[in-house]
C-alpha positions in Angstrom: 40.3 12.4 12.6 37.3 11.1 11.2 37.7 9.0 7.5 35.4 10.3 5.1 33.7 7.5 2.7 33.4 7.8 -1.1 29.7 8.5 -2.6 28.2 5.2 -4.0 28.6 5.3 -7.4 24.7 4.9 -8.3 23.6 4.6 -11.5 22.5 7.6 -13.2 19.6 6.2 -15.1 17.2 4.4 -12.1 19.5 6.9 -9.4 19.8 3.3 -7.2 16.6 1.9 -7.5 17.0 -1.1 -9.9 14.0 -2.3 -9.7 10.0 -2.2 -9.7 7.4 -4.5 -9.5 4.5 -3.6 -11.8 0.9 -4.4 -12.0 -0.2 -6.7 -15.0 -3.9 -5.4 -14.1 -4.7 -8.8 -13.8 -6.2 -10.5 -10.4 -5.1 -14.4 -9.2 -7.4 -16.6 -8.1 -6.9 -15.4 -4.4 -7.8 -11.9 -5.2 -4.0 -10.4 -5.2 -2.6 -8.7 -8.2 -0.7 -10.2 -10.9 2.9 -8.7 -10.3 5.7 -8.4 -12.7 9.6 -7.5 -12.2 10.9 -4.6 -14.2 14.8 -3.5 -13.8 16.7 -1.3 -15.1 18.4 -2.3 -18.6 21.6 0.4 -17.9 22.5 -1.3 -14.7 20.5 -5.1 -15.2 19.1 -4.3 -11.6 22.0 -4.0 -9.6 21.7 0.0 -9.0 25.1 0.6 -9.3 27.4 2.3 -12.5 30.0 0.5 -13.5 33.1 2.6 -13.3 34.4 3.0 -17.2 37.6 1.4 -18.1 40.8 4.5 -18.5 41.4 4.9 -21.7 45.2 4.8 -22.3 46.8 6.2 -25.7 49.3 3.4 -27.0 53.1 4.2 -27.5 52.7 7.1 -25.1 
């Protein structure tokens, strides 16, 4: 029988993709585009959720 994998638990606010590289509108010297890194700030660029901890009532 074939074994059937769990979804990845992505994250719901970038839906996997972490991160983006976005232009500055500036140039460098050799012409190419001055880059800069953005990632999510829900998952700090992994793309991934972070399963929440089980809340258990105490005494019970």
């Amino acid at each position: 029988m074939p074994q059937h994998t769990p979804a990845p638990r992505l994250c719901r606010d970038c839906d996997g993709h972490a991160s983006a590289m976005v232009t500055t509108g500036t140039r460098n010297r050799d012409g190419s585009r001055t880059l800069i890194r953005a990632v999510c700030p829900a998952c700090q660029g992994t793309g991934h959720r972070i399963p929440a901890a089980r809340l258990v009532r105490a005494g019970k």
